[in-house]
C-alpha positions as CSV (number, residue, x, y, z in Angstrom):
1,X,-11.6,9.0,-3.3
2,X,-12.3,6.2,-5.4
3,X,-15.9,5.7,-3.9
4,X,-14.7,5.2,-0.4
5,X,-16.7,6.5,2.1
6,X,-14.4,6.5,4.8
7,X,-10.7,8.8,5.0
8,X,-8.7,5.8,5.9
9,X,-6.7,4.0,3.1
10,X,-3.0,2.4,2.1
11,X,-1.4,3.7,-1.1
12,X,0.8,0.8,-2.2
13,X,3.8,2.5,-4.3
14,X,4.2,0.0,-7.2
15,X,7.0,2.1,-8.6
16,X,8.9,1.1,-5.5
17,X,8.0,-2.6,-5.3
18,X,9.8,-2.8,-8.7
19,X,12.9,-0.7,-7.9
20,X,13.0,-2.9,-4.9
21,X,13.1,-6.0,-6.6
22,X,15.5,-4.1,-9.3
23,X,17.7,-3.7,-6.3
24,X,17.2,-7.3,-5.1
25,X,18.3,-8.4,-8.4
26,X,21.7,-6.7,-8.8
27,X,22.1,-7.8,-4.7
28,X,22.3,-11.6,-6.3
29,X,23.4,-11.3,-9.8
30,X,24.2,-14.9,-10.0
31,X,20.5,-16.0,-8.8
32,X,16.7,-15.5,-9.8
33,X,14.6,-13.4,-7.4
34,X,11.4,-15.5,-6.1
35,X,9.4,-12.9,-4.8
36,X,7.5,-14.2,-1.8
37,X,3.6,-12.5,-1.9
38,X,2.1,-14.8,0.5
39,X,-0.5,-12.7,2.5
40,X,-1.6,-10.6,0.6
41,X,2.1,-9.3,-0.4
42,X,2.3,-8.5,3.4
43,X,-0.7,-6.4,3.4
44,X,0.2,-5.0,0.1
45,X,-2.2,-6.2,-2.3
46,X,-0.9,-9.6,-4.2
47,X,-2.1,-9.6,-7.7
48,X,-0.8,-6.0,-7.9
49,X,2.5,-6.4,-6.5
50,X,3.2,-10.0,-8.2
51,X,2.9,-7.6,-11.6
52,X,5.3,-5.1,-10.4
53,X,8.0,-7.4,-9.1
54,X,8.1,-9.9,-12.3
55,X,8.0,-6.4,-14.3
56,X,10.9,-5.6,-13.0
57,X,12.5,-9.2,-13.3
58,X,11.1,-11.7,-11.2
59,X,11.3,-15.1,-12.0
60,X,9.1,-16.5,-9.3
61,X,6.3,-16.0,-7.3
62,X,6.3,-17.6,-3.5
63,X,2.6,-18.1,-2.1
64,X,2.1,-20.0,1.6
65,X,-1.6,-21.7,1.1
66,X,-3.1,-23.2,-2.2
67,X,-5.9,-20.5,-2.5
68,X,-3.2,-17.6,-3.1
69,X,-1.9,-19.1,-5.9
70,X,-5.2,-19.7,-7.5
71,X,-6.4,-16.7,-6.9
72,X,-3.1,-15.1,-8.9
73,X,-3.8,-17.5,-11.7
74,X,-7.2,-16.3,-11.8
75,X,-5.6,-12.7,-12.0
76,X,-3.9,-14.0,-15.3
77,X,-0.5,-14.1,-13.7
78,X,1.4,-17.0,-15.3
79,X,4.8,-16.9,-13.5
80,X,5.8,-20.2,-12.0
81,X,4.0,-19.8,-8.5
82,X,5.8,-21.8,-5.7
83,X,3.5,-23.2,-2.3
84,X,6.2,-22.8,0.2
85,X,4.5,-25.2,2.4
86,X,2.9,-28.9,1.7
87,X,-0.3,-28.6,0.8
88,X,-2.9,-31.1,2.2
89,X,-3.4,-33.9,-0.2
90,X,-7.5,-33.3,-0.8
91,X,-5.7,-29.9,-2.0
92,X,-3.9,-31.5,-4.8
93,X,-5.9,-31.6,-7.2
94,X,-6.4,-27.9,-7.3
95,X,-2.2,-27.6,-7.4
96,X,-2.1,-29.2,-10.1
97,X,-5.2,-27.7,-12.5
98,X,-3.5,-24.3,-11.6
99,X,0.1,-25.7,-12.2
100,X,1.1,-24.4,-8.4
101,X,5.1,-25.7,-7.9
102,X,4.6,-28.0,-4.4
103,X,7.1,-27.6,-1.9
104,X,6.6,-31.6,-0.5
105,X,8.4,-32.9,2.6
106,X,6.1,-36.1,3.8
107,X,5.6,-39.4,1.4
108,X,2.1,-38.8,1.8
109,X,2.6,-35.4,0.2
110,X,4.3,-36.6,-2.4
111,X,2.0,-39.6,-3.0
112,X,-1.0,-37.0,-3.3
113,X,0.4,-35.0,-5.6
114,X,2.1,-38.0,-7.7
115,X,-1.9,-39.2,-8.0
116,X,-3.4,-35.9,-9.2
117,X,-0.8,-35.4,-11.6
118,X,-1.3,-39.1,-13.1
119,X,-5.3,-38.5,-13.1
120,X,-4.6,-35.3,-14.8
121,X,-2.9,-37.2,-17.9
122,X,-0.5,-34.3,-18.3
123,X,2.1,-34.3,-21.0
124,X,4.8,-33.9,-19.2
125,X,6.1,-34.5,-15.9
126,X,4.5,-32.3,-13.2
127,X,7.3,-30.1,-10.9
128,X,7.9,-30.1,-7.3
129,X,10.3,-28.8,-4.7
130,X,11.8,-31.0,-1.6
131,X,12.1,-29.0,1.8
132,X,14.8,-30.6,3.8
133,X,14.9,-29.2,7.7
134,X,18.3,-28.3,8.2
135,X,17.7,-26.3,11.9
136,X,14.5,-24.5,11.7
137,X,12.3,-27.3,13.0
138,X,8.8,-26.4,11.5
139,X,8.5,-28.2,8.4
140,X,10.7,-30.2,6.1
141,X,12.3,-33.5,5.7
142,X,15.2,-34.8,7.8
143,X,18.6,-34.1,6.1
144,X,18.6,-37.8,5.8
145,X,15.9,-38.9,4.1
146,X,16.1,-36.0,1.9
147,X,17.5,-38.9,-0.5
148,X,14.9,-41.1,0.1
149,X,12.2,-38.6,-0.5
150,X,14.1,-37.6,-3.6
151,X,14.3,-41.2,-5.2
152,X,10.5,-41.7,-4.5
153,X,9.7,-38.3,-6.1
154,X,11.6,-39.6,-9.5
155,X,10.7,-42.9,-9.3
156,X,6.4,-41.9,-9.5
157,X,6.8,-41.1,-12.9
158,X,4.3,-38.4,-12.8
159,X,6.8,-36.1,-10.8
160,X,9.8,-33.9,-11.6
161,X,12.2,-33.2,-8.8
162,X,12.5,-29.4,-9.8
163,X,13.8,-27.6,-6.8
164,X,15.4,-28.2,-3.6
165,X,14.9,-25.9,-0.5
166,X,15.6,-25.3,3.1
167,X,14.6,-22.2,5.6
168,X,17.2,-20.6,7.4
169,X,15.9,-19.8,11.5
170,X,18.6,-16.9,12.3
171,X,19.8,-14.9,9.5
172,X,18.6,-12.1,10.6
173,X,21.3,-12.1,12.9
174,X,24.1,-12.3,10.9
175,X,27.2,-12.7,13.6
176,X,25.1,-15.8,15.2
177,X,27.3,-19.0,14.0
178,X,23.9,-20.9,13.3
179,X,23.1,-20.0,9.7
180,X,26.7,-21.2,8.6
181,X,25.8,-24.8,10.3
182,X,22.1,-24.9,8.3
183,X,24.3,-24.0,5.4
184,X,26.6,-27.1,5.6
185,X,23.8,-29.5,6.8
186,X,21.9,-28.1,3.5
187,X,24.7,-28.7,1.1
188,X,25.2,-31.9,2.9
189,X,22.1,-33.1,1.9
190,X,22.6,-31.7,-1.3
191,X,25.8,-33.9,-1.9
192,X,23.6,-37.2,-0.5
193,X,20.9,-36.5,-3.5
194,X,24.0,-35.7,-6.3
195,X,25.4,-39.2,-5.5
196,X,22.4,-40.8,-6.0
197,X,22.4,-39.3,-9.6
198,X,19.7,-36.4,-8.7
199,X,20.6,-32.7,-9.4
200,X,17.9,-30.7,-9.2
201,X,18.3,-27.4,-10.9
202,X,16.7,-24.8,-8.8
203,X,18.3,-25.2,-5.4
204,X,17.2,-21.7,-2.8
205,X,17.7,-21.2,0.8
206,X,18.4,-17.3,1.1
207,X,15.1,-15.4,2.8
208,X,15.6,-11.6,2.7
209,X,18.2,-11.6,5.5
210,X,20.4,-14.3,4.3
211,X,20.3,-12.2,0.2
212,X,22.1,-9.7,2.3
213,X,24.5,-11.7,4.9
214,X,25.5,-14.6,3.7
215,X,26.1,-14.7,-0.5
216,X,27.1,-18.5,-0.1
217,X,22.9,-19.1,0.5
218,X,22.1,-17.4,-2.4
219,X,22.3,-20.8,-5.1
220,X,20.0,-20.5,-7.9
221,X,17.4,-19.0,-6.7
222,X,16.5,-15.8,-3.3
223,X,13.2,-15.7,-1.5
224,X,13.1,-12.0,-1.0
225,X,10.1,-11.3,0.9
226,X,10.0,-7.9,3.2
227,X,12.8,-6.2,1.2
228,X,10.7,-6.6,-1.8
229,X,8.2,-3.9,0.4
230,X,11.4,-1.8,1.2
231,X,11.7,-2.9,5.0
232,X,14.6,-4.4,6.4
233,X,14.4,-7.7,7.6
234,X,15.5,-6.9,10.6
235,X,17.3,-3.0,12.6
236,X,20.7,-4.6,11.9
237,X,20.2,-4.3,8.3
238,X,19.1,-0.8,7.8
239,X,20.4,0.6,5.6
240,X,22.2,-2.7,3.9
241,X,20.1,-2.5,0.3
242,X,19.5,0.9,-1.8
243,X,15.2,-0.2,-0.8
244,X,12.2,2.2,0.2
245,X,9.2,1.2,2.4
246,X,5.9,0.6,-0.6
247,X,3.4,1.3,1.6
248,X,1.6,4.4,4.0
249,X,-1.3,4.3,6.2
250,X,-3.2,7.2,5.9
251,X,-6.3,8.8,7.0
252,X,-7.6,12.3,7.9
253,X,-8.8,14.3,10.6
254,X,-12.9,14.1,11.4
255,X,-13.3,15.9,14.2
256,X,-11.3,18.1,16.8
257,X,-12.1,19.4,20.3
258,X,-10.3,21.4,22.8
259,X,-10.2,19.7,26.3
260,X,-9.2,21.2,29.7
261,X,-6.1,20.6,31.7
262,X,-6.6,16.7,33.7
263,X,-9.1,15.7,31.1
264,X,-8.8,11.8,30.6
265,X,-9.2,10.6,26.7
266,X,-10.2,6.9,25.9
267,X,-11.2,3.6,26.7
268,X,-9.8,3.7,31.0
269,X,-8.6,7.0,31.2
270,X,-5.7,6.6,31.2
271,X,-4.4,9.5,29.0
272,X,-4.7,12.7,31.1
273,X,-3.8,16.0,29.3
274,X,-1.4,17.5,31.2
275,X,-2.8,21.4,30.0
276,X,-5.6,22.8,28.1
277,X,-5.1,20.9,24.6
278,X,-7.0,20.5,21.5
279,X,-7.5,16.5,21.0
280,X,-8.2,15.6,17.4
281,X,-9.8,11.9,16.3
282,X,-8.5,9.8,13.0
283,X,-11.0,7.0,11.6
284,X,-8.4,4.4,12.3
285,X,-8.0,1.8,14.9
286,X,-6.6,-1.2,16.0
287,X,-9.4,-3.4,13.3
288,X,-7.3,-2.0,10.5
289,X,-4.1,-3.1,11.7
290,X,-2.8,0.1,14.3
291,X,-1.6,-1.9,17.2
292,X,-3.2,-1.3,20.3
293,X,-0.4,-0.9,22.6
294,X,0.6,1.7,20.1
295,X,-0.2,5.4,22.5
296,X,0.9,3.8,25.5
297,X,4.7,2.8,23.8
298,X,4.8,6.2,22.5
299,X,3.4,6.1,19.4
300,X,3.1,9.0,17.1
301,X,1.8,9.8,13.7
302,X,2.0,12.7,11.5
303,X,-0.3,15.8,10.6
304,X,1.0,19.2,8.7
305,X,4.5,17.6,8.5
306,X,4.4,17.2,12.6
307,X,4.9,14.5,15.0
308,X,1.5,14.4,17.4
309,X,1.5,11.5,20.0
310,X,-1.5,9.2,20.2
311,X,-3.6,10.2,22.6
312,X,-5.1,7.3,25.2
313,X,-5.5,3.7,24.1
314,X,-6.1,2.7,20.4
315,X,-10.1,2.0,19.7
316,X,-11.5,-0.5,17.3
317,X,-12.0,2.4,14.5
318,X,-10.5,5.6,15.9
319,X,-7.6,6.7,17.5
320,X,-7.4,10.8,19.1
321,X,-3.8,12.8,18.8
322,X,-2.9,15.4,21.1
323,X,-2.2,18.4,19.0
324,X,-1.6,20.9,22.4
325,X,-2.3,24.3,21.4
326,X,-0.8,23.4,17.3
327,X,-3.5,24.6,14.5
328,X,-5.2,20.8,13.6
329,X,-8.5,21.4,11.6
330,X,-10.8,18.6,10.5
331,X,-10.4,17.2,7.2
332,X,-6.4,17.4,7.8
333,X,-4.3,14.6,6.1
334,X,-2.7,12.4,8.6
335,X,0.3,9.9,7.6
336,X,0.4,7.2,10.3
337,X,2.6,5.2,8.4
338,X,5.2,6.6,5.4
339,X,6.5,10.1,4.9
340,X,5.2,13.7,5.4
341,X,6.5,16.8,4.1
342,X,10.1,15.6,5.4
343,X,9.0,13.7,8.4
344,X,8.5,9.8,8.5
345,X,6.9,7.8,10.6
346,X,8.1,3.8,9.6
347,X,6.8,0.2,9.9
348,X,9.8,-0.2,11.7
349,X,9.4,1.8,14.4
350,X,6.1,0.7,15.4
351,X,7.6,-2.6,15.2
352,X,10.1,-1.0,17.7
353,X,7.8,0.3,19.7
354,X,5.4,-2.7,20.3
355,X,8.2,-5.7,20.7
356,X,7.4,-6.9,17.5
357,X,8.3,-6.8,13.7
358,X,8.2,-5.0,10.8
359,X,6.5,-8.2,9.3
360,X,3.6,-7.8,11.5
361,X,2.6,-4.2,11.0
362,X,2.0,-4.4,7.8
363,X,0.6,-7.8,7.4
364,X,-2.0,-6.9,9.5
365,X,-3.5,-4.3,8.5
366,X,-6.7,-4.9,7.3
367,X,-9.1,-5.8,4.2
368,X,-11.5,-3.0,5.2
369,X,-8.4,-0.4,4.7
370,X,-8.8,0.2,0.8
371,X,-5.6,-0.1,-1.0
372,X,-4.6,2.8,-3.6
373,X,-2.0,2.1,-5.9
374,X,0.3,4.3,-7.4
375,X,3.0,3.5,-10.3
């Protein structure tokens, strides 16, 4: 397909990326929808989503490191793209010549940007976003110099004070009292910049879990990131928002065998068929993203509609199922992750299943996994 040579790919459903973010939209009528496609979209494919979502209403993109947004400006995407985290000052130059919106936190941040923007001779004052740290303690400002930071920001004359941002650290836990305090610290800070005279007019707090528990976040503008790829952003939430997981991992069957009772399959032998079985092997493994503690938490993944468990430990570039005595055939379709003739195997529950999260499934799995998409 396509050219590839090998049976292993992810087909990216654009159609649901956009009736995500559709769904996003009417969860936060009263705000604009940042959709975050930092990582490659989460393993998705970023240029490709970053169409879908502002075709389907999007106002802005959300990027973490300076080369993501250049290299969706090179697409020809001409949203307003939004560096959620300071970039390094010998970076600023390349913020600005792709009109990237900073988020700053440090003087030195915003002195670097303050400089390019004044070397550039723009004709206009060039937009940034202030992080204040209201609880999350990775990056931001103090709530009280938020002010401080603000008034230096208007007062370089090369800068607009555009937006105004926090992260929330517990939201996907909605009954924990924590999110309600980094609410009030936030708005807080908010009031100490609104005396001073500064009001600026994109204020946005709400990540995917706080869109859906706490309404009072949601301010001008929602950084919906995993919802956007139809995965809740955390079990307590399944269900909350009318999404659909965008992605599948897929693959086929290249060769089967039939093994006797108390042979051992895989790296340590540790997988010992417990009768006469056939034992079938998948050109996919733990370098394109299939956790490697996968078959000994239970993994499974699906042929012919079927659950088959993964047999012995995950390999660099294979995995082996154990069919038992079921008809498996080589050049069979197998779904690892997505949906199957009514079965479905989710992001979600591998997360489950390794003591991880949704996040990381599907962020990491890998560049040399083509990506297919479908409208």
């Amino acid at each position: 397909m396509n050219g590839r040579l090998r049976p292993t790919w992810a087909e990216v459903d654009l159609g649901a990326v956009r009736a995500n973010t559709t769904a996003l939209r009417a969860a936060c009528a009263t705000a604009e929808v940042m959709a975050v496609v930092k990582a490659d979209a989460y393993g998705h494919g970023a240029v490709e989503v970053s169409r879908a979502t502002l075709d389907a209403g999007a106002a802005y993109l959300g990027v973490a490191l300076v080369e993501e947004g250049v290299e969706l400006r090179e697409a020809g995407i001409e949203a307003p793209i939004v560096v959620l985290s300071e970039p390094p000052p010998d970076a600023a130059a390349e913020v600005v010549a792709h009109r990237l919106t900073p988020v700053v936190y440090r003087p030195s941040g915003v002195e670097a940007i303050a400089a390019a923007a004044r070397k550039a001779d723009l004709p206009r004052p060039f937009p940034v976003h202030l992080k204040v740290d209201t609880g999350m303690h990775r990056v931001g400002c103090t709530p009280g110099d938020a002010a401080v930071l603000a008034e230096k920001i208007a007062g370089t004359g090369s800068l607009r004070l555009e937006g105004f941002c926090t992260h929330f650290a517990l939201a996907d836990e909605p009954d924990e009292p924590y999110t309600g305090q980094q609410i009030a610290a936030f708005d807080q800070a908010r009031e100490s910049l609104s005396r001073r005279g500064l009001n600026p007019p994109v204020v946005h707090a709400a990540n995917s879990a706080a869109i859906i528990a706490f309404p009072a976040a949601h301010y001008d503008l929602v950084r919906a990131g995993i919802t956007v790829y139809g995965l809740p952003p955390s079990p307590a939430f399944d269900g909350a928002l009318d999404i659909h997981p965008a992605l599948s991992l897929r693959s086929r069957v290249v060769h089967v065998q039939d093994l006797d009772a108390g042979d051992r399959v895989s790296y340590g032998l540790r997988y010992a068929l417990a009768r006469r079985a056939r034992v079938a092997t998948v050109p996919v493994g733990y370098a394109d993203g299939v956790p490697r503690s996968l078959a000994a938490a239970g993994g499974e993944v699906l042929v012919r509609g079927r659950r088959y468990p993964i047999a012995g430990t995950v390999t660099m570039d294979h995995i082996m199922l154990d069919a038992g005595d079921a008809e498996i055939a080589v050049g069979d379709d197998v779904v690892l992750l997505g949906r199957q003739e009514g079965e479905q195997v989710t992001a979600t529950e591998w997360a489950d299943r390794t003591g991880t999260i949704a996040y990381e499934i599907v962020s990491r799995i890998g560049s040399r996994v083509p990506r297919v998409f479908t409208s």
